[in-house]
C-alpha positions as CSV (number, residue, x, y, z in Angstrom):
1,X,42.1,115.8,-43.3
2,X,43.1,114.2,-46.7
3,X,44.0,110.6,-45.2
4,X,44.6,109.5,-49.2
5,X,47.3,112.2,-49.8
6,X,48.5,111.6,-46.3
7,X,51.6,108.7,-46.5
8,X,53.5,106.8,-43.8
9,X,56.9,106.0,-44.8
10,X,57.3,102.1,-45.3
11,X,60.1,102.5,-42.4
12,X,59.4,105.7,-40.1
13,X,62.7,106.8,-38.4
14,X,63.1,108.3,-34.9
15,X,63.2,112.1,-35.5
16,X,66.8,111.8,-33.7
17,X,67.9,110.0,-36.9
18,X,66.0,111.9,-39.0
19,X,66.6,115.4,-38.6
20,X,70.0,115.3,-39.1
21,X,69.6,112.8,-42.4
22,X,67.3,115.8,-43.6
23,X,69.8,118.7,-42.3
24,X,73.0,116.7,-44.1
25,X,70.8,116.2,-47.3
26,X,70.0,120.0,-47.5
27,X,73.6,120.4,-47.1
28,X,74.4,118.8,-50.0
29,X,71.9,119.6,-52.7
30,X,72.7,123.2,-51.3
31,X,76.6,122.0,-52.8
32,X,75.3,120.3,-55.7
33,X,76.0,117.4,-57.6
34,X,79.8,117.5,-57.0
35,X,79.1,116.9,-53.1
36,X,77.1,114.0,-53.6
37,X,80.0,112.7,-55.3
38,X,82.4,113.4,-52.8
39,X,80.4,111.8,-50.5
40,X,79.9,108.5,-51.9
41,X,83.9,108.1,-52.8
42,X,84.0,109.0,-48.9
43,X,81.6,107.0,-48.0
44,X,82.9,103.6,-50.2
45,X,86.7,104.8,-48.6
46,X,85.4,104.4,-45.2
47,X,82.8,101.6,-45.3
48,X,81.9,100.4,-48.6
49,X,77.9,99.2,-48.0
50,X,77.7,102.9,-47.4
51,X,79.3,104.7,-50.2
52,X,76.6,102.0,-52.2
53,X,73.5,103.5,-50.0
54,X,74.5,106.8,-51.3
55,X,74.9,105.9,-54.6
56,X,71.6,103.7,-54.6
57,X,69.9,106.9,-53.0
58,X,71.4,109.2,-55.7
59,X,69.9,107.3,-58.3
60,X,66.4,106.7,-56.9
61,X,66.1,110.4,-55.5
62,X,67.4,111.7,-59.3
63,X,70.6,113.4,-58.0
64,X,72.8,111.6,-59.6
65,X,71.4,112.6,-63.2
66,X,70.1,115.9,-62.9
67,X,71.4,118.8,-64.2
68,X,71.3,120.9,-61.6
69,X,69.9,120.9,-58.3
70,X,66.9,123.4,-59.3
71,X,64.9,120.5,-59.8
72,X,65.0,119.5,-56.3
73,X,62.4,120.0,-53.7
74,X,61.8,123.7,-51.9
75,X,62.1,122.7,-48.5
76,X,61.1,125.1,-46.1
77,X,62.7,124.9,-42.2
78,X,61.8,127.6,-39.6
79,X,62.9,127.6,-36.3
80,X,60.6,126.4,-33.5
81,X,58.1,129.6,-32.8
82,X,58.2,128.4,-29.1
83,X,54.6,127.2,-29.9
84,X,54.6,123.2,-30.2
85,X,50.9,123.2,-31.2
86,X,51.7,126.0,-33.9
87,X,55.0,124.5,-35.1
88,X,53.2,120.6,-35.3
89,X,50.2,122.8,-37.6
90,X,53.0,124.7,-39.8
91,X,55.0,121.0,-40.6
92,X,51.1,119.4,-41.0
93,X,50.4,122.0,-43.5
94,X,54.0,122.3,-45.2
95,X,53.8,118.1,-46.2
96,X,50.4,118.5,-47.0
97,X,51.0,121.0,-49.2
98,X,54.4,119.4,-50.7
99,X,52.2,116.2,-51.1
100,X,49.9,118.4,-52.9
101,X,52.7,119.5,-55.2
102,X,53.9,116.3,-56.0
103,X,50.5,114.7,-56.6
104,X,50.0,117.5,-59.2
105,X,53.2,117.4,-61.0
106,X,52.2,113.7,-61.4
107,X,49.0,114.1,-63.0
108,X,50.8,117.1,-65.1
109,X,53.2,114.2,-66.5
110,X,51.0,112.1,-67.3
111,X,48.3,114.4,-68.8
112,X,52.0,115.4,-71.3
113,X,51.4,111.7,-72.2
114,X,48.6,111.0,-73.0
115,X,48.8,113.7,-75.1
116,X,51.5,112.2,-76.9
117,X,50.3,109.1,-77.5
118,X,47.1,110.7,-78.9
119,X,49.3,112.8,-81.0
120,X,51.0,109.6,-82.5
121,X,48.2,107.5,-82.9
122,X,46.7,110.5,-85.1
123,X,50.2,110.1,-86.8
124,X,49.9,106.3,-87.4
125,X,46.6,106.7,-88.1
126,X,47.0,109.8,-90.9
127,X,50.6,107.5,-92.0
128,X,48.2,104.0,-92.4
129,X,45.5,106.3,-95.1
130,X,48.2,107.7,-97.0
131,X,50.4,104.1,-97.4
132,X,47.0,102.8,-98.4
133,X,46.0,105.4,-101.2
C-alpha cells in the first residue's frame, strides 16, 4: 500500500454527511455551471454564510471558472455488490487510482513548465547575444 499517495482529509466527515455532499455535488456538475449558480443565490437567500461556502467552494474546486464541466473528475459509483469486503477493495482501488491520476496530471503541469521557462531563458539568452553584437 502507497501510504505517500494515500491522504486523510484535514477534517474527515461521517459517511452520513458525506455521501449525500458527494451525491448533491454530482448532481450539480451533472447540471453544470448554471446550477452551481442557482444554488449559491439559494443558498445566500436562505442563510447567507452558506450561499458564501458555496461560492468559496466554487472557486477553490474550479467550478466557478471553468468552461465546462468536462474538466471535472470521472467519478465512478456502483451499487453495493452485497460483498462489503469487495465493495471496501473496489472504493480502495478507485481513490488510489484517482490519486494516481491526479498525482500525474501534477507532474504533467509542471513538466509544461519547466519547459517553458527553458524555452524562455534560451529566448533571453539568444535576445542578450544579439542586443550585444
Amino acid at each position: 500500500m502507497h501510504s505517500a499517495s494515500h491522504r486523510m482529509p484535514a477534517y474527515p466527515m461521517p459517511a452520513r454527511v458525506q455521501g449525500p455532499l458527494i451525491r448533491a455535488r454530482d448532481w450539480l456538475d451533472e447540471r453544470g455551471r448554471v446550477a452551481w449558480i442557482a444554488a449559491m443565490v439559494l443558498g445566500f437567500v436562505v442563510f447567507w454564510p452558506l450561499g458564501l461556502a458555496l461560492l468559496a467552494y466554487m472557486i477553490w474546486s474550479k467550478r466557478m471558472f471553468s468552461c465546462s464541466n468536462r474538466h471535472s473528475r470521472a467519478r465512478y459509483s456502483a451499487p453495493s455488490t452485497g460483498n462489503s469486503a469487495f465493495d471496501a477493495y473496489r472504493e480502495e482501488t478507485l481513490k488510489r487510482l484517482e490519486d494516481e491520476h491526479r498525482e500525474f496530471v501534477d507532474f504533467l503541469q509542471k513538466l509544461r513548465e519547466a519547459k517553458d521557462k527553458a524555452e524562455f531563458d534560451q529566448f533571453m539568452q539568444s535576445r542578450g547575444e544579439k542586443t550585444e553584437a
